[in-house]
Structures are given as C-alpha cells and as structure tokens.
C-alpha atoms as a printed R data frame, in Angstrom:
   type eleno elety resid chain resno      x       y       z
1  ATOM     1    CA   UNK     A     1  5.433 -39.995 -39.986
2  ATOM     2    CA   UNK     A     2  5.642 -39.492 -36.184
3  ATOM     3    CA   UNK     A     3  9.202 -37.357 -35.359
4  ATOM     4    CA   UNK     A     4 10.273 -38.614 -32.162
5  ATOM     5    CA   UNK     A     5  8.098 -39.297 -29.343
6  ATOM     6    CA   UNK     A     6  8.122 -39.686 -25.519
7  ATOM     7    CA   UNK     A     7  8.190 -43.156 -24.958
8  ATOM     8    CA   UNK     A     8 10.913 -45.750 -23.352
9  ATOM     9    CA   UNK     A     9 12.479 -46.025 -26.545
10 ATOM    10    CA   UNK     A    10 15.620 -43.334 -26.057
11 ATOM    11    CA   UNK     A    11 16.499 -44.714 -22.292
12 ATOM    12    CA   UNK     A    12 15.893 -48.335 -23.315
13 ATOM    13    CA   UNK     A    13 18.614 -47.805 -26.681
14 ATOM    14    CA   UNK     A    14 20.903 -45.485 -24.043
15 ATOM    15    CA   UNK     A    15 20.025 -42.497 -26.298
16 ATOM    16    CA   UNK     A    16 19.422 -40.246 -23.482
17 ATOM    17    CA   UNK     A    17 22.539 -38.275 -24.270
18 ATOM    18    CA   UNK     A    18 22.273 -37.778 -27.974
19 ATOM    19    CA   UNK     A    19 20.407 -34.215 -29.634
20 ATOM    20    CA   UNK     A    20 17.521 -36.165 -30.372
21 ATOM    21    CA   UNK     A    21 17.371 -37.796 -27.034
22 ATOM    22    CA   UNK     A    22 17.468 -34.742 -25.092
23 ATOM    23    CA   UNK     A    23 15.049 -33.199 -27.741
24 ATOM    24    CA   UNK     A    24 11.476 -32.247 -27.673
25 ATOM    25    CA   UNK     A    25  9.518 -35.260 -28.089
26 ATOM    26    CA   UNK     A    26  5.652 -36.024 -29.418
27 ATOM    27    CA   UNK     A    27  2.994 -36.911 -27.578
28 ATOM    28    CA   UNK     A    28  2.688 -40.470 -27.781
29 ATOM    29    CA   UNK     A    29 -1.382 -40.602 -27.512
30 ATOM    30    CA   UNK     A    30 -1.314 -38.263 -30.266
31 ATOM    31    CA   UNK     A    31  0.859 -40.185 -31.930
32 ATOM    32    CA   UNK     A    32 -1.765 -42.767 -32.386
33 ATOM    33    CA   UNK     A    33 -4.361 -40.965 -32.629
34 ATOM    34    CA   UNK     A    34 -2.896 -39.298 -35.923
35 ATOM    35    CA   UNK     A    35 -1.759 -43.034 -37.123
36 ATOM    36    CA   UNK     A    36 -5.571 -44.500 -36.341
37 ATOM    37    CA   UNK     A    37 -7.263 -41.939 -37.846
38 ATOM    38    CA   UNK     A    38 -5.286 -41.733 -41.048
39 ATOM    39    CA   UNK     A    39 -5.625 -45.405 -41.499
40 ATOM    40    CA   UNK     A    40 -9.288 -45.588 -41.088
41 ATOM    41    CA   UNK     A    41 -9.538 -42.527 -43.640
42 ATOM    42    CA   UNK     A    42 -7.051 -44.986 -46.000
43 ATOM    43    CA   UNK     A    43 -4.289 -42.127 -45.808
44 ATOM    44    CA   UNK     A    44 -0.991 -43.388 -47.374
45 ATOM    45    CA   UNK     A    45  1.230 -40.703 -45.257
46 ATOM    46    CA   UNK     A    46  0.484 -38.683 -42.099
47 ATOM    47    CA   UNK     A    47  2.993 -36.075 -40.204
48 ATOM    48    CA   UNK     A    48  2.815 -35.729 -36.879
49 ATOM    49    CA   UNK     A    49  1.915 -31.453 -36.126
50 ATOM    50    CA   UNK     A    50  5.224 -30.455 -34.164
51 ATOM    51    CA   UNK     A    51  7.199 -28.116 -36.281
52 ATOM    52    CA   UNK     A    52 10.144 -30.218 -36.654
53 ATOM    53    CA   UNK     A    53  8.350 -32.921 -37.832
54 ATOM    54    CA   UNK     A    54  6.248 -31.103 -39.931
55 ATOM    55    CA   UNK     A    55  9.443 -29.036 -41.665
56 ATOM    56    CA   UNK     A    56 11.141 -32.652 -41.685
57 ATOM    57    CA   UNK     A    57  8.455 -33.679 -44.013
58 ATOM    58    CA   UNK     A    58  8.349 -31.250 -46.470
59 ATOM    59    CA   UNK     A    59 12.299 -31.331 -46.468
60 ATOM    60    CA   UNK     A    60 12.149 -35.229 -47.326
61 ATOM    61    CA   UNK     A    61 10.146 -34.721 -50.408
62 ATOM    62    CA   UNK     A    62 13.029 -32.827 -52.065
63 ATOM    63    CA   UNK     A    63 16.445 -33.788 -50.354
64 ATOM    64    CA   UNK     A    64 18.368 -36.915 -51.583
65 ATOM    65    CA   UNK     A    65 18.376 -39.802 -49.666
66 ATOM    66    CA   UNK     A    66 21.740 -39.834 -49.082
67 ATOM    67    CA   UNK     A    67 21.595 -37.065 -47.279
68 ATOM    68    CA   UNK     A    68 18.640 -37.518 -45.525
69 ATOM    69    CA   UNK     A    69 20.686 -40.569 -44.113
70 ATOM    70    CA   UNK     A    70 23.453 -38.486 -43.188
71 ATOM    71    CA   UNK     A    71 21.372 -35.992 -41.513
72 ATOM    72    CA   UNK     A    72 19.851 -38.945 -39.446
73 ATOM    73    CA   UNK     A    73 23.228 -40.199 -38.389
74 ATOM    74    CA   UNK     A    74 24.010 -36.652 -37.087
75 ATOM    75    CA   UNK     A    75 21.155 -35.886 -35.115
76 ATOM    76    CA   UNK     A    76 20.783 -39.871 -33.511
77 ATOM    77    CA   UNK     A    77 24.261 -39.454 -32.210
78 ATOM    78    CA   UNK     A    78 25.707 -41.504 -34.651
C-alpha cells in the first residue's frame, strides 16, 4: 500500500492545497520498486517504508472502516 507519492496526481485533481497535498510524499521509483518486487515474491500486501504509511498500516488492521473513511475524507480535503 503506497501512502501518497510525488507524482502529477495532486496538481492534476487541484489537490495542491489540501494536508495531503502539501504533505510529504513517496518516492515514486520506490514506489514500484516495492510493488514489483512484492509481486514477483507473490506478496498479497506491501507498505511503502515512510512512517506515515507504515503507522497507517498497522492502524487499518484494527480501526473500522467507517472510520478509516472518515479519516480519509479529512486528510484529502474533503
């Protein structure tokens, strides 16, 4: 699960002045590194190694989705 990363996506959706616009973003190279090499080890999940996605992660194993939902509203400006 890649958090967000530093691609066109955020000016291209006019997201550049939301928190998670303005926020630290992933590299996107890494991004696909992580994604090809978890694939070609037949991985079901892989987190992307910032903190925030990391601590995202572990959160979403034990928070309702509801509010998981919520919190993604919140921090996409929504």
């Amino acid at each position: 699960m890649p958090g967000p990363t530093d691609t066109d996506f955020f000016r291209r959706a006019k997201m550049l002045d939301t928190r998670i616009g303005r926020g630290p973003k992933d590299d996107p190279a890494e991004v696909a590194r992580q994604g090809v090499d978890a694939l070609l080890a037949g991985d079901q999940k892989v987190v992307a190694p910032s903190l925030p996605t990391k601590v995202m992660g572990m959160v979403g194993r034990v928070v309702p989705d509801a509010l998981k939902a919520k919190a993604g509203q919140i921090i996409s400006g929504g």
